[in-house]
N, C-alpha and C positions, 0 to 999 in steps of 0.2 A: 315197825316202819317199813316200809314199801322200796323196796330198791328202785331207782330209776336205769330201766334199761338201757348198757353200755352200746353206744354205735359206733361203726365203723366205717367211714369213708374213703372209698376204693377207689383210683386213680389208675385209670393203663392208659400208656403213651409210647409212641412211637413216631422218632425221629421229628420231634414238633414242639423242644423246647420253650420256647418262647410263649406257644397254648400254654403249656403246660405251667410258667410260670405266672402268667394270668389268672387261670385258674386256681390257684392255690394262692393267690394272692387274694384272690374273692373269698376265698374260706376262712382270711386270716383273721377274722371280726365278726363272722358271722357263725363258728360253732363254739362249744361250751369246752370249758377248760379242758377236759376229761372225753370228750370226742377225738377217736385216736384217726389218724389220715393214713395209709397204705398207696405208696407208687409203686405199681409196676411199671418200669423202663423195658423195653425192647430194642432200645437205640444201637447202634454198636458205640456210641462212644457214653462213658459212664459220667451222668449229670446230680452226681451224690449231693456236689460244693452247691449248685444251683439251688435245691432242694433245701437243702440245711440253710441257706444263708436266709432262703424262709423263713424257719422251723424247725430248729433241730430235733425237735421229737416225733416228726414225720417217719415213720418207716420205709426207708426207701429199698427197693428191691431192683438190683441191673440184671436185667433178663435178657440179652441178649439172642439168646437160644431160641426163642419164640418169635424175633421179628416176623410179623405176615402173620398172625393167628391172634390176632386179639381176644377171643376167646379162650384161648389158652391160658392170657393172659390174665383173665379175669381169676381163672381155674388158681393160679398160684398167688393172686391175692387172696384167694380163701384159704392158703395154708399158713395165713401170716394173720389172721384178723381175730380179735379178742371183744368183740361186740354179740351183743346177744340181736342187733340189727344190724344187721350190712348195706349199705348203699352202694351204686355203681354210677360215678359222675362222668363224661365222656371229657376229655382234655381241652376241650374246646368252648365248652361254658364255663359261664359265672354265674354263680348261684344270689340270688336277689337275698335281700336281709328277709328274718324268716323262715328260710329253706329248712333248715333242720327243725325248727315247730313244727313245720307242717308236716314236717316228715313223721314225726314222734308223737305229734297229734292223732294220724293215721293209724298208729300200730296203738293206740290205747282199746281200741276196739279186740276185742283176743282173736274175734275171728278172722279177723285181718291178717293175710298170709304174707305180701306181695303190695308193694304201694308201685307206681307209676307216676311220675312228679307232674307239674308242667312244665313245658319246654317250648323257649318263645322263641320265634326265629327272626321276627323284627317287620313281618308281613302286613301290610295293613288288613285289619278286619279279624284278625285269627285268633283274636278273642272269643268269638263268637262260630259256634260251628253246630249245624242244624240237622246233623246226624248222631243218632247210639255211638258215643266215645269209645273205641277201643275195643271191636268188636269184631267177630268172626262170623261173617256171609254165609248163609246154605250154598253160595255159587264157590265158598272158597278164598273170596275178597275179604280183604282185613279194611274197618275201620279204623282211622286214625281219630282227631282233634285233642290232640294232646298239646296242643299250644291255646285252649278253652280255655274261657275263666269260670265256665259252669258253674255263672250263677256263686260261686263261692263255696258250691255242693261238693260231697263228696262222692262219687257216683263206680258203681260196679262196673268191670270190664272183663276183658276175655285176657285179652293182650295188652302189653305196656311198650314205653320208648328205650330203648338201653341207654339213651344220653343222662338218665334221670331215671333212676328204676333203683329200689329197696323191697329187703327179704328179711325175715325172722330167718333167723342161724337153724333154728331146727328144723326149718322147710327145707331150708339149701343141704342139710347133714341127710334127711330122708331120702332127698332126689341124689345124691352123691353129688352134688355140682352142675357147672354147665354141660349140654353136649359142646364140645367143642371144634367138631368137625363140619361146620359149615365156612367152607373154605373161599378164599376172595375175599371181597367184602364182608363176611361174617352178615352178611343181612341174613334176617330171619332167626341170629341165633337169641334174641331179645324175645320173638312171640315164643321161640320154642318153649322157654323158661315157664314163662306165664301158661302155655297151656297144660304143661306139666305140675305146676303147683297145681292148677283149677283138678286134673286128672285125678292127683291126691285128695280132693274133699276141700282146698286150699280155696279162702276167698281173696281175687285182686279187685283194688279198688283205685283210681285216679284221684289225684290230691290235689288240687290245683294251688292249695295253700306252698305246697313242697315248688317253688316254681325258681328256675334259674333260663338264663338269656344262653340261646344258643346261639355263638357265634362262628360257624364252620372253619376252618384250618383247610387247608389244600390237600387232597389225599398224595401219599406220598408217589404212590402208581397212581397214572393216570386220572380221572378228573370227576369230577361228581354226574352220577346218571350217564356216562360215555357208555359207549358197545358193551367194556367189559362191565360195567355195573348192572347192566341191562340183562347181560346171560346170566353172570351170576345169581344176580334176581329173580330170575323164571328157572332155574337148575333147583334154586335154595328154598324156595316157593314147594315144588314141588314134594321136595322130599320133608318138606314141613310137613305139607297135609297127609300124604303116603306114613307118617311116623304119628302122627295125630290121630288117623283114621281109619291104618289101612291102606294098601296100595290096592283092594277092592274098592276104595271109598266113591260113589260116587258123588262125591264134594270136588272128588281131583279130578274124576274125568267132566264135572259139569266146568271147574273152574281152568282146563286145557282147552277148552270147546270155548267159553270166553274170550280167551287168547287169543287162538284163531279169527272169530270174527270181530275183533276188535281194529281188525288188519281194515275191515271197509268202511272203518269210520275215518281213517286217515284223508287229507284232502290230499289230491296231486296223486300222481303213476312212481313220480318216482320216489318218493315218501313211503308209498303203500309197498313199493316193493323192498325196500329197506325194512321195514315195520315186519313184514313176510319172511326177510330172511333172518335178523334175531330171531322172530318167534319161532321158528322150525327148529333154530340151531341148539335156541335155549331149551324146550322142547324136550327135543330129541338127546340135550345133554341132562334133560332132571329124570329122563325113561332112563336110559342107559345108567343114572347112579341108582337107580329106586331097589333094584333086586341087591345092592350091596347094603344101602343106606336104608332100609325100612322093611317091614314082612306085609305080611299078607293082610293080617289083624294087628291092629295099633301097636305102636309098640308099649314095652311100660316102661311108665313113666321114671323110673328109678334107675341111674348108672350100675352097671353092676360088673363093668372092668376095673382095671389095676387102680384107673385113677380117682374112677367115684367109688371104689372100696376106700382107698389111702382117705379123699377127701371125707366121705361118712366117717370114718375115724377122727378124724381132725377136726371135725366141725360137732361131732359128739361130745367133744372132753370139754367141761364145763367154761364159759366163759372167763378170759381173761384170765387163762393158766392152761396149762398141760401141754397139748400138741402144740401150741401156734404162739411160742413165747421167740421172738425175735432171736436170728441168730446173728453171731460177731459181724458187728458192723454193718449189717444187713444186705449182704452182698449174696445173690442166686449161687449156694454152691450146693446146693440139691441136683443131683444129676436127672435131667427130666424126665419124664413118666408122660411116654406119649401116647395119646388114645391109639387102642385097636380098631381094627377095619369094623367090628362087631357091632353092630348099631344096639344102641341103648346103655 
């Protein structure tokens, strides 16, 4: 008899109760008895009661220590998860009935590394999207259409959504975890994943069956796509593809050269010169990380500090025993293990 692969559905949140209750109130009927749920909290105040009065067989984790690194956050839900599939839901969806078929439909395929869900955002039309899904540009540009109903296909990518994104354990124990050093918005730290599975031999594919309702929460700083999202974004951009490619790549210098003249597509003087001064700033701030954050020759693919050693460890010992067996009460008293300057 055939085991049915054990999943694990990964929750990181930060100061946004009330998402976060939503959210796990959508999961409360749509996964199978034996689907275990993982919260990581970053909030400063500890929302254990909230969680439990869900579910008390929720794994709850108060990570305080981590506010402002969501990626970090991810990192310490994979020292807690017993699935031989991991999912990563963002606190702000509800996952539609279905969501975990499709998800577990996805991974019957062996060669299937990496699934990417879909994730609606409520747009009219965005079902339908008349570009390569999830793709990675010669110029450097990432395709999206991750809110597709493609057809009902399941269809190959480069890159995936972090709102709705699942890995085979043994991909994640290879790569040692996330990088978790894209900092701000953590944007980019979703493609990096996915190009580092693909880097391994790893195939991602888009699930559209895997699909849940993205509903946005208010960022806790500042506001969705404002100035600081915007730098972050061409900073985090950058040292994607410099760690991807190469800070030789000319993918990075075709896709800074875009940037630039993207500046005279702006209508208005005084538009364009706003558009001019992010893009220099951002720029000039993803030059200035790239000789910290990336070499010359791509980086590889596989963590190989403190904490993607610990986490290869922990993601190695076999499912649903060993390293990752719930500690008392499920309170963060691991004292944390924080990435080095060392890119990779």
């Amino acid at each position: 008899m055939v085991r049915t692969p054990g999943l694990s559905v990964c929750i990181v949140t930060y100061e946004r109760p009330d998402f976060l209750e939503r959210c796990l109130r959508s999961l409360q009927d749509s996964l199978s008895r034996d689907t275990e749920v993982v919260v990581v909290d970053a909030s400063a105040k500890d929302h254990r009661d909230l969680v439990h009065a869900i579910d008390p067989a929720i794994v709850y984790v108060h990570a305080a220590h981590l506010a402002g690194w969501m990626t970090r956050s991810r990192n310490e839900a994979l020292r807690w998860v017993r699935g031989d599939i991991v999912s990563f839901l963002d606190d702000d969806v509800v996952v539609r009935p279905g969501w975990e078929q499709g998800v577990r439909a996805a991974f019957r395929d062996a060669s299937v590394a990496a699934v990417s869900g879909r994730t609606c955002n409520g747009e009219p039309g965005e079902e339908l999207y008349h570009r390569p899904i999830g793709r990675v540009l010669p110029d450097g540009t990432l395709t999206d259409g991750f809110a597709s109903a493609s057809d009902g296909h399941v269809v190959d990518v480069d890159h995936g959504i972090g709102a709705n994104m699942s890995f085979r354990r043994s991909v994640l124990a290879a790569l040692g975890g996330f990088r978790d050093d894209y900092p701000g918005t953590a944007l980019r730290e979703d493609t990096d994943i996915f190009l580092r599975v693909r880097s391994i031999g790893g195939r991602a594919v888009f699930a559209p069956d895997a699909a849940v309702d993205h509903r946005p929460a208010p960022h806790v700083r500042g506001a969705r796509f404002d100035t600081r999202y915007k730098l972050y974004g061409r900073r985090n951009h950058m040292v994607l593809l410099a760690r991807a490619d190469g800070i030789r790549s000319p993918m990075l210098r075709r896709w800074m050269l875009r940037q630039l003249r993207s500046v005279a597509a702006v209508p208005g003087v005084p538009a364009k010169v706003r558009r001019l001064g992010v893009t220099v700033v951002g720029l000039a701030w993803g030059l200035a990380a790239l000789p910290r954050s990336a070499r010359w020759r791509p980086l590889p693919p596989e963590r190989d500090d403190a904490t993607g050693r610990e986490l290869r460890g922990l993601l190695a010992s076999p499912p649903g025993g060993g390293g990752t067996e719930p500690r008392s009460e499920g309170s963060a008293d691991r004292s944390p293990i924080l990435p080095s300057d060392n890119p990779g």
